[in-house]
C-alpha positions in Angstrom: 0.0 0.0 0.0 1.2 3.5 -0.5 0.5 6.5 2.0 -1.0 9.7 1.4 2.1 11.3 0.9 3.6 9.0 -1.7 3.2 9.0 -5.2 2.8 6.7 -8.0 6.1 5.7 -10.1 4.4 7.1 -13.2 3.8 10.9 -11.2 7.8 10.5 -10.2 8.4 9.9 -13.9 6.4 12.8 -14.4 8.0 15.0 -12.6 11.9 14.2 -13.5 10.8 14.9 -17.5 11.4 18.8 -17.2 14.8 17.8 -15.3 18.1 18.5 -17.4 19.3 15.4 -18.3 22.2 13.3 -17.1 25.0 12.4 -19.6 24.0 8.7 -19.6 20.4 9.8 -20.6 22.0 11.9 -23.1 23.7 9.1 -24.8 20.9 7.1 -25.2 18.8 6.6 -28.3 15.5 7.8 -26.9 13.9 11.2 -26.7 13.3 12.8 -23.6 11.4 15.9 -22.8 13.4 19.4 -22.3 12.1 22.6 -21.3 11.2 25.0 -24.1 13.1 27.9 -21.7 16.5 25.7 -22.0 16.7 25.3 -25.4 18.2 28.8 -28.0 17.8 28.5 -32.1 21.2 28.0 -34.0 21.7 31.4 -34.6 23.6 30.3 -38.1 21.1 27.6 -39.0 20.1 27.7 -42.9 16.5 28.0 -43.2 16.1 31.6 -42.2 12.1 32.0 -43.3 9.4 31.2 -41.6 5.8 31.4 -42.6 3.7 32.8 -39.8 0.2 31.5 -40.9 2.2 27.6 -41.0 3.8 28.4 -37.7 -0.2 29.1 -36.2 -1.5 26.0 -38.1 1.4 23.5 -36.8 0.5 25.1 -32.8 -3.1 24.4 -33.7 -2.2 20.9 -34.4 0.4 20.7 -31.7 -2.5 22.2 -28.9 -4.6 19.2 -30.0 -2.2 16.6 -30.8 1.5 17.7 -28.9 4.7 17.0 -31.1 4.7 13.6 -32.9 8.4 14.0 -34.0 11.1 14.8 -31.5 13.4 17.7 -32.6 17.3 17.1 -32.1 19.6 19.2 -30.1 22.9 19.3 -28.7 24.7 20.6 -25.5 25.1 24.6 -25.7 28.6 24.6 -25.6 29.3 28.2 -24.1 26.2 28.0 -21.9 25.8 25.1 -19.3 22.7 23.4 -19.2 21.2 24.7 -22.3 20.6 23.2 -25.5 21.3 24.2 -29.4 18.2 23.0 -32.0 19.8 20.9 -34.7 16.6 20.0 -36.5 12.9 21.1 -35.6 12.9 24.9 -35.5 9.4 24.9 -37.0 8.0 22.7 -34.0 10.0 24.5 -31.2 8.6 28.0 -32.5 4.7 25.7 -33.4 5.3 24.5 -29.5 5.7 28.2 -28.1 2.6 29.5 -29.7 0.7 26.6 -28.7 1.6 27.8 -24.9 3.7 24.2 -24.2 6.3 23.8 -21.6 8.5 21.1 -22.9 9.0 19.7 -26.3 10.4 16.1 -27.0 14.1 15.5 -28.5 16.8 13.6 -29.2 20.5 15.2 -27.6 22.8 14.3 -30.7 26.4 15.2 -29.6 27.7 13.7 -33.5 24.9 16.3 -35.5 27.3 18.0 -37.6 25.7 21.7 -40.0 26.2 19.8 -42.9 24.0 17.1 -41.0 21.4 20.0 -40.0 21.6 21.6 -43.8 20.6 18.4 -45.5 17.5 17.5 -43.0 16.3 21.0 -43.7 16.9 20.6 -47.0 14.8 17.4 -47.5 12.3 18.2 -44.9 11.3 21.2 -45.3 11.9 22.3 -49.3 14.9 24.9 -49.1 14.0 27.8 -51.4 16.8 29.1 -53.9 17.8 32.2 -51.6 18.4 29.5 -48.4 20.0 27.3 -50.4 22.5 30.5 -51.8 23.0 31.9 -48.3 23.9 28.1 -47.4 26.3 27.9 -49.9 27.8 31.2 -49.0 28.2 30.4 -45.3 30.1 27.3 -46.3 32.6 29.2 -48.5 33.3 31.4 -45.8 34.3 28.4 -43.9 37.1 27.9 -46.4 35.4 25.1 -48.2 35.3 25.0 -52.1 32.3 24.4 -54.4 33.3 21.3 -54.9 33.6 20.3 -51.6 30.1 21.8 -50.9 28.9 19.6 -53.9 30.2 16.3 -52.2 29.2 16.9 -49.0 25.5 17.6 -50.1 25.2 15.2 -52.8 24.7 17.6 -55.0 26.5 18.9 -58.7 28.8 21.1 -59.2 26.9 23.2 -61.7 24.0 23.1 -59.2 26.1 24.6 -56.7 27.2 27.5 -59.1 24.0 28.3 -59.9 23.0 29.2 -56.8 26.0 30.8 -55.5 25.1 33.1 -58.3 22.0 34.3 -56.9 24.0 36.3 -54.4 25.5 38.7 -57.1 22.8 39.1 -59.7 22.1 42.7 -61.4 20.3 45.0 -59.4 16.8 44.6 -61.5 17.3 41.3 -61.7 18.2 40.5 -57.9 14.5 42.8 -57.2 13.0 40.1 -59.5 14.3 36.9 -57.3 13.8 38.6 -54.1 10.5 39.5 -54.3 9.4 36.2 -55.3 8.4 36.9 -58.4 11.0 34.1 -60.2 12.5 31.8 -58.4 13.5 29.3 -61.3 17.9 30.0 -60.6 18.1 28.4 -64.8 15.9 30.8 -65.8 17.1 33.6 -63.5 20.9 33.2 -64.8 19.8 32.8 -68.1 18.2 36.3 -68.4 21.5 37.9 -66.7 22.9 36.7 -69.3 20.4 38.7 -71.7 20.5 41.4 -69.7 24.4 42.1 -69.7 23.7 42.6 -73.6 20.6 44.4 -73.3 20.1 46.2 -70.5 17.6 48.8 -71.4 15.2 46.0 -72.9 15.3 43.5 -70.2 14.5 46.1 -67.5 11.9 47.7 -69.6 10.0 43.8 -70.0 10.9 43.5 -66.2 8.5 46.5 -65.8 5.4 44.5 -66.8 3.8 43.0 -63.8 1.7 40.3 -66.3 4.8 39.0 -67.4 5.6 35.3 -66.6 9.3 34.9 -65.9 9.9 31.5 -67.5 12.9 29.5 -69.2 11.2 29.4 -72.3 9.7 33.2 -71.7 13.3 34.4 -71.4 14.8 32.1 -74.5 12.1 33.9 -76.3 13.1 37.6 -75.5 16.2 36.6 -76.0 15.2 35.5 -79.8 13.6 38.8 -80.5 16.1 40.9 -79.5 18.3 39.0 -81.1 16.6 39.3 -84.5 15.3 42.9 -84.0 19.3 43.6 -83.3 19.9 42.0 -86.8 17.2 43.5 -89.0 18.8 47.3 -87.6 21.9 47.0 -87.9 23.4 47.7 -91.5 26.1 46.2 -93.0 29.3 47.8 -92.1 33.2 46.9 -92.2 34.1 44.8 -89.3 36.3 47.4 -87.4 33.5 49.8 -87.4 31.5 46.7 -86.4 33.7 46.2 -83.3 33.7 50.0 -82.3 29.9 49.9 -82.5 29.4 47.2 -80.2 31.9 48.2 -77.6 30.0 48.7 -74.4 29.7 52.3 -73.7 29.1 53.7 -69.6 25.4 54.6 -68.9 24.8 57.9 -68.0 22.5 58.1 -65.0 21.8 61.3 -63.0 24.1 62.2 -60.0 21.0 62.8 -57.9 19.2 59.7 -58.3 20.0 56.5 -56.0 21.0 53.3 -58.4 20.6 51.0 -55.2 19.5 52.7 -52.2 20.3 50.5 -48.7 18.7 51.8 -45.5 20.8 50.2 -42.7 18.8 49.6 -39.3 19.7 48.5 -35.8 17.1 45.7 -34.4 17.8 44.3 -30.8 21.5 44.9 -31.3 21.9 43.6 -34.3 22.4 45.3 -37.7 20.5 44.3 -40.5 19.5 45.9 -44.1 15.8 46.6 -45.1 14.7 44.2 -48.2 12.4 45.9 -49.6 11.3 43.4 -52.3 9.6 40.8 -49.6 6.0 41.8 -48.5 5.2 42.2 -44.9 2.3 40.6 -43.1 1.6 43.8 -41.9 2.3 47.4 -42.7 4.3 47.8 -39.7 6.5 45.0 -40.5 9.2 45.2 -42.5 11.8 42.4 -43.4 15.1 42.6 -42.6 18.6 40.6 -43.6 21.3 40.7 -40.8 24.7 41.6 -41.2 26.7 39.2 -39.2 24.9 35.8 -40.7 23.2 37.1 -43.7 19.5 35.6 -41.9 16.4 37.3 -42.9 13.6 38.1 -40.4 10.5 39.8 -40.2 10.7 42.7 -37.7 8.2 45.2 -36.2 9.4 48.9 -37.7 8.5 50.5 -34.1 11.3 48.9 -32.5 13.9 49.3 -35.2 15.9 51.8 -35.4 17.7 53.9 -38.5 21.6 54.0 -38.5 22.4 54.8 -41.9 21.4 55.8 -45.6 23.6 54.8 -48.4 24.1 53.9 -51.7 25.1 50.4 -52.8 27.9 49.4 -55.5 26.4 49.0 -58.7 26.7 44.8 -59.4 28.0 44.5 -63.3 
């Protein structure tokens, strides 16, 4: 028999679940469940963009239902007792909407950033920008695109491609970040129109009805291409060769090619993108300095440093 004071093995059990876990515990290959308060977002992890009305419908499902599929963490390694999210940002973020305590995971000491860029990857459908800024932060690390290639499983080309999407023309880069193509084929494909005509492309950008496409671009390109023939007399070759010779565009010295509004949010400084539409008109998006991460912010708590223009991208 058990007195009034005691208490069933399963409300002991209970109780020891929010405890921090012991290294043998750790080492094992089940989940246990961890505070939500003990547990801090990878700072450099890849997927950067989260979509607020998925984030409420996974904490509606997580309020009826809890978490199904443990997240994976590892040992803070600056702060004792805390824990770093490997995998599961969606369902740590879901789990704090829905108003839970604790969340269920796996402590994985071996979980590597290649480890955490390939489950993101596959599990939850890396968009071109991610995968570029990926790329990006694993070039910094000294690594070359070959190396990136073989450690993702991925091709070499592939890996170029994207990397590109970090450098594209201004008019071009406004057509990528706003959404409006994100096809990286077709988006290098019209840079490559666009170095030879600049005017053109930029003026066809200008449509909003028209449908940024592989084939859409090969055919521009065509016409161009043939309305460049049909104008152009016949004339010796060196003339030919002076003719084409790139000449400087002449812009006015009071206009702003690139404008970049630098802002300060919670200590951090970050860049207005002005191409990604807020949820709200007092939101603004934001891409941080020190990891190249892209958040949305509320504009009342950010503050303006600096007004500049940015180097024109040839």
């Amino acid at each position: 028999m058990t007195t009034g004071g005691s208490r069933k093995p399963s409300q002991i059990k209970a109780s020891r679940k929010l405890k921090e876990p012991s290294l043998s515990r750790e080492e094992s290959a089940e989940p246990i469940e961890l505070p939500l308060d003990l547990i801090d977002e990878d700072p450099h992890q890849p997927r950067s963009i989260f979509d607020p009305q998925l984030l409420e419908d996974l904490a509606e499902t997580i309020r009826q239902r809890g978490v199904k599929n443990p997240i994976s963490v590892h040992r803070h390694p600056e702060k004792t007792g805390r824990f770093i999210i490997n995998d599961g940002a969606r369902r740590y973020r879901a789990s704090r909407l829905a108003g839970k305590k604790s969340i269920k995971a796996f402590v994985d000491t071996d979980f590597t950033k290649i480890d955490q860029i390939i489950v993101n990857a596959h599990h939850a459908g890396f968009t071109p920008r991610e995968w570029a800024i990926l790329i990006d932060q694993e070039e910094k690390k000294g690594k070359s695109r070959r190396q990136i290639a073989r450690e993702l499983g991925m091709s070499a080309p592939h890996i170029t491609s994207h990397a590109a999407l970090l450098h594209l023309p201004d008019p071009i880069a406004e057509t990528f970040n706003s959404g409006r193509c994100q096809d990286v084929t077709a988006l290098n494909h019209l840079v490559v129109v666009w170095r030879q005509y600049p005017d053109d492309v930029e003026f066809w950008l200008e449509d909003p009805n028209v449908e940024i496409t592989r084939l859409s671009v090969a055919k521009l390109r065509a016409f161009l291409d043939n309305r460049t023939r049909k104008q152009e007399p016949e004339i010796p070759s060196a003339a030919k060769e002076r003719k084409h010779r790139k000449q400087p565009r002449i812009t006015s010295p009071l206009r702003f090619r690139r404008p970049i509004i630098e802002v300060r949010f919670e200590g951090r400084v970050a860049q207005l993108l002005f191409n990604r539409r807020p949820t709200r008109p007092d939101m603004a998006w934001v891409q941080y300095q020190d990891d190249r991460s892209e958040s949305e912010v509320n504009l009342n708590k950010v503050q303006i440093i600096s007004l500049f223009e940015g180097e024109k991208q040839e």
